[in-house]
C-alpha positions as CSV (number, residue, x, y, z in Angstrom):
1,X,123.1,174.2,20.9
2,X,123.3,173.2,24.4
3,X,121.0,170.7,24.2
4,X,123.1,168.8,21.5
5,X,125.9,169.2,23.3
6,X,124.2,167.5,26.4
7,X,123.1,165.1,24.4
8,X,126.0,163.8,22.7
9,X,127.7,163.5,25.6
10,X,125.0,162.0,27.2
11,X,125.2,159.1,23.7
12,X,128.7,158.8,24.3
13,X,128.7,157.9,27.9
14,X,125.7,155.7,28.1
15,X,123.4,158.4,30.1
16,X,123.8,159.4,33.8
17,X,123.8,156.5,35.3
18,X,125.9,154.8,33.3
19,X,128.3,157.8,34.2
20,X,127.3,157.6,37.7
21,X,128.4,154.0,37.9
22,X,132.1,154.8,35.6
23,X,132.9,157.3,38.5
24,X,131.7,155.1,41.6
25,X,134.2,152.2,39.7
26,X,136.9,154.9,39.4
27,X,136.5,155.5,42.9
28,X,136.5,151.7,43.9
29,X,139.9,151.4,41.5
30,X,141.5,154.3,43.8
31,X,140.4,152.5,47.2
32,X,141.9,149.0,46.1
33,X,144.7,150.5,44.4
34,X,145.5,151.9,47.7
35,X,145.5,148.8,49.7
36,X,147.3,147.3,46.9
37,X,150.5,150.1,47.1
38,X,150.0,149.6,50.7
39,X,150.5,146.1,50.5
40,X,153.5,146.7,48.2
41,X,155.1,148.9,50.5
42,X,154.9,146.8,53.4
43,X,155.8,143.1,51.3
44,X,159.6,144.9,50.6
45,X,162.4,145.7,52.6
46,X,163.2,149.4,52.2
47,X,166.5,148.9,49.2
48,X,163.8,146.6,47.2
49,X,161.1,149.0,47.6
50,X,160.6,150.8,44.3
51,X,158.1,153.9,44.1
52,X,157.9,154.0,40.6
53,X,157.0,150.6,40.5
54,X,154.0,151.6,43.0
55,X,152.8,154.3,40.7
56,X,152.7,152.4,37.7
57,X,150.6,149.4,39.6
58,X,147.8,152.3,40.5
59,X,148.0,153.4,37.1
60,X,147.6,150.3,35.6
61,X,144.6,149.3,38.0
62,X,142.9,152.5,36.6
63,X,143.2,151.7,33.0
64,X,142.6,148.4,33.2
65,X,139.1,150.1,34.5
66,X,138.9,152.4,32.2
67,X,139.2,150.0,29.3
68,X,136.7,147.3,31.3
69,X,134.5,150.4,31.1
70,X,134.9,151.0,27.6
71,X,134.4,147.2,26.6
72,X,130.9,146.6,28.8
73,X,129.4,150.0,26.8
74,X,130.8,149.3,22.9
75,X,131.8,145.6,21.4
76,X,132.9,147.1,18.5
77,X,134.9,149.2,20.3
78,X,136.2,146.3,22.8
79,X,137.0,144.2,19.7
80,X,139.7,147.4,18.6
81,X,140.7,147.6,21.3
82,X,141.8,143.9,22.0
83,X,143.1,143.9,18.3
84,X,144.8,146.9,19.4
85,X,146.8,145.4,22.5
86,X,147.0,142.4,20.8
87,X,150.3,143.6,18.7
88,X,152.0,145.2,22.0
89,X,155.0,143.2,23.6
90,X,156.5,144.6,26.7
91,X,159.9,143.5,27.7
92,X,160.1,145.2,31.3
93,X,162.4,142.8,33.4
94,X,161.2,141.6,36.5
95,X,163.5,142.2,40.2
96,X,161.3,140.2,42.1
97,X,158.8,137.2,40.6
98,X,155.9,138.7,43.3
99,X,156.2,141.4,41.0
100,X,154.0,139.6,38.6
101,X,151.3,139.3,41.0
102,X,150.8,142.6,41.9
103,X,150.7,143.4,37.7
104,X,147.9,141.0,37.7
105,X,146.3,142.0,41.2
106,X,146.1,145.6,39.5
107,X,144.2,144.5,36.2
108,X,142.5,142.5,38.7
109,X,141.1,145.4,40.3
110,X,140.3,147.4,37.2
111,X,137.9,144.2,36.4
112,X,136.3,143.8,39.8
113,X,135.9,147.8,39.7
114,X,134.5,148.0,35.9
115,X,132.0,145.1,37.1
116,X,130.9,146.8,40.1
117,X,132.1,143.8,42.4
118,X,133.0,145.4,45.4
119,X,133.0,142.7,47.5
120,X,134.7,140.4,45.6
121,X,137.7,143.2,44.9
122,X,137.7,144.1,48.7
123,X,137.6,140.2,49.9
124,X,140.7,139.7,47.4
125,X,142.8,142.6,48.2
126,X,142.5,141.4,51.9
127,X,143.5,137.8,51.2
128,X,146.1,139.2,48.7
129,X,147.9,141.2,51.1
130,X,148.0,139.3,53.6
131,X,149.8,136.6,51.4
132,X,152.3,139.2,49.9
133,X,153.3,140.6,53.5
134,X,153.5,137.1,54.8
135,X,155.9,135.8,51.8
136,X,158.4,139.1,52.4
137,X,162.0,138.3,52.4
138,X,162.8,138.3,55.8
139,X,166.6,136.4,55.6
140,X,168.5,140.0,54.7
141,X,169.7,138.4,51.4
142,X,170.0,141.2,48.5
143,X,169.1,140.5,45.0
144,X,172.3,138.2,43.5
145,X,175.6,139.5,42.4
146,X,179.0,139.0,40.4
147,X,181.9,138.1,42.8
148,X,185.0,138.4,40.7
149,X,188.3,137.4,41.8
150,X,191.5,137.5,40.1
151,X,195.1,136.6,41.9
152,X,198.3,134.5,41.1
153,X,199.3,132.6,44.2
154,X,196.6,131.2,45.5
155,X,195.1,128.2,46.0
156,X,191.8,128.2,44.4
157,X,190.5,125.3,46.9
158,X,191.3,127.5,50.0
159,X,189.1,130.6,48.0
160,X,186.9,127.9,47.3
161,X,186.6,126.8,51.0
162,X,185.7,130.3,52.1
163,X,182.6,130.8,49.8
164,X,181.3,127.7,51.2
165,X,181.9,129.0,54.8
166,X,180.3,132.6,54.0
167,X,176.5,133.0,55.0
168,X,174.0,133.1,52.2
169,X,173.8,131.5,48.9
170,X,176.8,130.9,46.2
171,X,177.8,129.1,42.8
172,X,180.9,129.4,39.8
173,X,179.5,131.2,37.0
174,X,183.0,131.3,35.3
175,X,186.7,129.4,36.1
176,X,189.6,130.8,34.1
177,X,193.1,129.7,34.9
178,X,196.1,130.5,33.2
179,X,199.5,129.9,34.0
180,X,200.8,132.3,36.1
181,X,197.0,133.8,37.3
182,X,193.2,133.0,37.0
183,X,190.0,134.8,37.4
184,X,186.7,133.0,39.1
185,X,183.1,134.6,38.8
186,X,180.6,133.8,41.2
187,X,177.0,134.4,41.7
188,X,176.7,135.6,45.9
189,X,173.2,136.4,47.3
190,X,174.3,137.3,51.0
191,X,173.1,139.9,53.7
192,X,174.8,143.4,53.2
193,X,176.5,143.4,56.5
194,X,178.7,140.1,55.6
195,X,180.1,141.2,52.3
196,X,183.1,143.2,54.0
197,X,183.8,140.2,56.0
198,X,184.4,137.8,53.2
199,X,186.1,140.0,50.8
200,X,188.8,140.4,54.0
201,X,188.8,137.1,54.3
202,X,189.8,136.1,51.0
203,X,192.5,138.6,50.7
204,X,193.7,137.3,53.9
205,X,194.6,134.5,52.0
206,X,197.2,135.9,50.1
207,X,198.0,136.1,46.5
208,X,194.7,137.9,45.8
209,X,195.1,140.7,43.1
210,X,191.6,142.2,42.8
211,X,188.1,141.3,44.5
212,X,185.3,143.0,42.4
213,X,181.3,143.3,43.8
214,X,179.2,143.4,41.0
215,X,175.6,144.2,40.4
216,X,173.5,142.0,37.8
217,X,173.1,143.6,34.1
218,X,169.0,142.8,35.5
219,X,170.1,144.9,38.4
220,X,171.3,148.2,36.9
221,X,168.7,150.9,36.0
């Protein structure tokens, strides 16, 4: 009985070595996936740094290994399995476009693990951090928000006027006016320590009913 037992499982994973080699990739996944969280950590400032986000990219890298694994040992089983992922849609919205890279780097790593090409993944997690610490926002600029003013008195050109003085980046998303009052929207993307500054400054100019700071719908979460 033991004997079959050995055996099947010996069928089902291709023998020792080939189970040998499935655990020296899974160990080569963990080492890269490492370097890549590493990486992630130090490519964000500390309010765009997202652990979650970290552990999903080493779990990914692992079963993008697993399933290399699976597809090098069974094509009819690699052929499900694409037919399989074929009919899945993710709609997970991205913060930051590096983001994107690091989802790839991950499967990238599950390949270069699967394939036993060491120094391939090593060579490319090197050259890949490097290039994600090196593009790290360094300005101080959050992720862009909803500036919404409302007031009576005003003159919108002197509000106008102040958002081209204040630091950072700024456009009119929307521009209501009625008769006795209006209401303008715009997109800021400014350092954290400059938004009390502005906001005083536009009530300074009188007139000024409500200034709102809002986070992006993209944002919330």
């Amino acid at each position: 009985m033991t004997t079959q037992i050995q055996e099947t499982i010996s069928g089902l994973t291709g023998g020792t070595g080939t189970m040998n080699a499935m655990m020296a990739s899974m160990g080569a996944a963990l080492l890269f996936a490492a370097i890549m969280c590493t990486a992630y950590r130090f490519a964000n400032v500390k309010m765009n740094f997202r652990p979650q986000f970290a552990v999903t990219l080493i779990v990914l890298a692992f079963v993008s290994t697993i399933l290399m694994n699976l597809i090098q040992s069974n094509l009819a089983l690699s052929l499900g399995m694409l037919g399989a992922l074929s009919i899945v849609r993710f709609r997970t919205n991205i913060r930051d476009p590096r983001d994107i890279g690091f989802i790839f780097w991950s499967m990238a790593i599950g390949i270069a693990a699967a394939t036993q090409s060491y120094v391939i993944g090593a060579i490319g997690c090197l050259v890949l951090s490097v290039i994600m610490i090196v593009s790290k926002n360094k300005t101080g600029l959050q992720s862009p928000m909803l500036l919404v003013i409302r007031g009576s008195n005003t003159d919108i050109e002197q509000i106008q006027g102040v958002m081209d003085r204040a630091p950072g980046q700024n456009r009119v998303k929307a521009k209501n006016v009625l008769a006795e009052s209006f209401e303008l929207v715009y997109e800021v993307q400014l350092p954290q320590k400059e938004e009390n500054s502005m906001i005083l400054e536009i009530f300074e100019l009188g007139g000024i009913d409500s200034v709102n700071l809002l986070a992006q719908n993209a944002q919330m979460g």
